[in-house]
BAPA-727389 format. One record per residue (C-alpha): residue number from 1; residue in three letters; x, y, z. Coordinates in nm, 2 decimals, padded with zeros to 4 digits. Each point is the difference from the previous one (the first is absolute). Layout:
<nodes>
<node pos="NUM" code="ala" px="X" py="Y" pz="Z"/>
...
</nodes>
This chain:
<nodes>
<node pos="1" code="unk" px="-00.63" py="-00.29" pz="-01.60"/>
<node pos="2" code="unk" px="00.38" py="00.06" pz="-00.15"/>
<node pos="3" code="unk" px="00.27" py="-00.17" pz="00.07"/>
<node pos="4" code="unk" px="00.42" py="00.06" pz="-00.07"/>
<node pos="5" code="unk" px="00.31" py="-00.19" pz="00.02"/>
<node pos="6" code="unk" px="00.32" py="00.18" pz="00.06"/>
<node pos="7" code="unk" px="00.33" py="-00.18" pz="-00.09"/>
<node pos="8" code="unk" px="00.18" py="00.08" pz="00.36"/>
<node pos="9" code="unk" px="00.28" py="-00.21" pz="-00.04"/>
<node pos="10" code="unk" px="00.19" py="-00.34" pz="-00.16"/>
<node pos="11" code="unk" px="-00.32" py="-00.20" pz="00.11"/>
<node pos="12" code="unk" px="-00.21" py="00.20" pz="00.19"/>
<node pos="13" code="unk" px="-00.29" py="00.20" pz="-00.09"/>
<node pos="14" code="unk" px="-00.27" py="00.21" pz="00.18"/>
<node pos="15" code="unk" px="-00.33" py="-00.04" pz="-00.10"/>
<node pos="16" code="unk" px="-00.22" py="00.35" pz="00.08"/>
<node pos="17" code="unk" px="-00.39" py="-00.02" pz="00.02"/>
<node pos="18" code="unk" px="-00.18" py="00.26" pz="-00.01"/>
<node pos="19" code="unk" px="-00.41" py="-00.01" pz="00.19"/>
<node pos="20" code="unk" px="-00.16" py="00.35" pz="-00.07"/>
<node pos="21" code="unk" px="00.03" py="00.25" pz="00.33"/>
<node pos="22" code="unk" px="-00.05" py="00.02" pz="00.39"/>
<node pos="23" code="unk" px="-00.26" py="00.24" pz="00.14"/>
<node pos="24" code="unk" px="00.19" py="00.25" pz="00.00"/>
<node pos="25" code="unk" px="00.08" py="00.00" pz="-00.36"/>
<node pos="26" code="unk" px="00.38" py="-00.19" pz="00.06"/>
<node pos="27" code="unk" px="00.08" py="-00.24" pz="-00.24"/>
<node pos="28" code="unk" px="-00.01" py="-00.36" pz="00.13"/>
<node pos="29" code="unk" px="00.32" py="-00.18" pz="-00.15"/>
<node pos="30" code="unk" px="00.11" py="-00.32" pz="00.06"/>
<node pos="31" code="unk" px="00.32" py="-00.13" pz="-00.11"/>
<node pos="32" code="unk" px="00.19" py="-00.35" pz="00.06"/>
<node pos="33" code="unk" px="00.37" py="-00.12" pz="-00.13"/>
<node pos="34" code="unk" px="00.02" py="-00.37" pz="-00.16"/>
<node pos="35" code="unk" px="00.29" py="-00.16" pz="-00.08"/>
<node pos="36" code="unk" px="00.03" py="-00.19" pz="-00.36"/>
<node pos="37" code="unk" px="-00.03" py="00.02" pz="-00.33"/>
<node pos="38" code="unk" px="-00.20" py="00.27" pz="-00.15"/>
<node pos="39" code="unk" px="-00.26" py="-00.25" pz="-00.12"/>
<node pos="40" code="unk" px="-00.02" py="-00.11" pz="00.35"/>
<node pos="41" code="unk" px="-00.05" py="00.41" pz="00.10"/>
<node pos="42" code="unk" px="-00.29" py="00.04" pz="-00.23"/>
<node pos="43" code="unk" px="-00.17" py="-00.37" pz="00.12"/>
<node pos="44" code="unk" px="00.06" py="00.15" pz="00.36"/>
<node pos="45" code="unk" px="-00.18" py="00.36" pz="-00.12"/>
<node pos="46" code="unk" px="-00.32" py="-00.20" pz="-00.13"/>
<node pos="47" code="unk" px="00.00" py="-00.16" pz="00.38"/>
<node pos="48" code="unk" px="00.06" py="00.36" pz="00.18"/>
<node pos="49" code="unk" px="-00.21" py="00.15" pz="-00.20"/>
<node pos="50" code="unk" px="-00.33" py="-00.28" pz="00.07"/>
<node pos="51" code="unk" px="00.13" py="00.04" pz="00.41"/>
<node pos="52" code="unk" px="-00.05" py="00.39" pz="-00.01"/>
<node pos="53" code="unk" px="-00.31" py="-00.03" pz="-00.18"/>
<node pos="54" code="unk" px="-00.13" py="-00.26" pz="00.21"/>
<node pos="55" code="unk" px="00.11" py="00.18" pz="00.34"/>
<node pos="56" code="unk" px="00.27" py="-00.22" pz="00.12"/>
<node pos="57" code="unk" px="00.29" py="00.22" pz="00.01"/>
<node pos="58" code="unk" px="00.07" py="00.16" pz="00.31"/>
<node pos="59" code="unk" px="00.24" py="00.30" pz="00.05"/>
<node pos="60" code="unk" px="00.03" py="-00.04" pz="00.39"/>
<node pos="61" code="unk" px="-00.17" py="00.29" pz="00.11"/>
<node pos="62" code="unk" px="-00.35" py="00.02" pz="00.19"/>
<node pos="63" code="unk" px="-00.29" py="00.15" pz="-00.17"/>
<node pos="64" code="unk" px="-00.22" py="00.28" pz="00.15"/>
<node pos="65" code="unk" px="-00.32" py="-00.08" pz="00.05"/>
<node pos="66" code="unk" px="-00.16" py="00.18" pz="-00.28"/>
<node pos="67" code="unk" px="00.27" py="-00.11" pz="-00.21"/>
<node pos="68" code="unk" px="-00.16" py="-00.39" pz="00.07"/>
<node pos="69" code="unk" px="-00.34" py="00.10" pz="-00.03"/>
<node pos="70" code="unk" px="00.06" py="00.17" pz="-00.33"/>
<node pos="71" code="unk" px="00.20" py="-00.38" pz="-00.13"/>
<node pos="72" code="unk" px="-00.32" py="-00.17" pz="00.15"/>
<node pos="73" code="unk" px="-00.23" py="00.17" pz="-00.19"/>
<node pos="74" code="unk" px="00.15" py="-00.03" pz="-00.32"/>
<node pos="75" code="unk" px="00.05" py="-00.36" pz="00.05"/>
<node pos="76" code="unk" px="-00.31" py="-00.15" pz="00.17"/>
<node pos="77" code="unk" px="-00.21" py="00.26" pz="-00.27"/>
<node pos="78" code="unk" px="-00.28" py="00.04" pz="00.29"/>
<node pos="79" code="unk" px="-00.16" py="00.34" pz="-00.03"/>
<node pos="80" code="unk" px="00.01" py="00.19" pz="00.29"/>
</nodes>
């Protein structure tokens, strides 16, 4: 999973994450501003990055059903 930082302005930068694609091919991107140094950007990146991976980011929309299902197979690895 890839990660960038974009310098955004004196101390502010937004960190961009990027998790594969929906199912309906759209990319899912995930992005989040910091404020700091750029050392502190790229320690920030290393956490966003583990939270995407892990699942804990949350854009604030509801999933579909089939959208869940698809997450819960992937992540429980049951064969169904």
């Amino acid at each position: 999973m890839a990660g960038s930082i974009e310098k955004r302005g004196k101390n502010s930068y937004r960190l961009t994450v990027s998790e594969g694609f929906d199912l309906n091919g759209n990319p899912m991107i995930h992005r989040k501003t910091v404020h700091g140094t750029k050392k502190d950007a790229e320690v920030e990146l290393a956490k966003f990055v583990t939270e995407v991976q892990n699942g804990l980011v949350i854009d604030g929309k509801s999933l579909k059903f089939s959208e869940f299902t698809e997450i819960w197979k992937r992540t429980c690895s049951i064969n169904i």
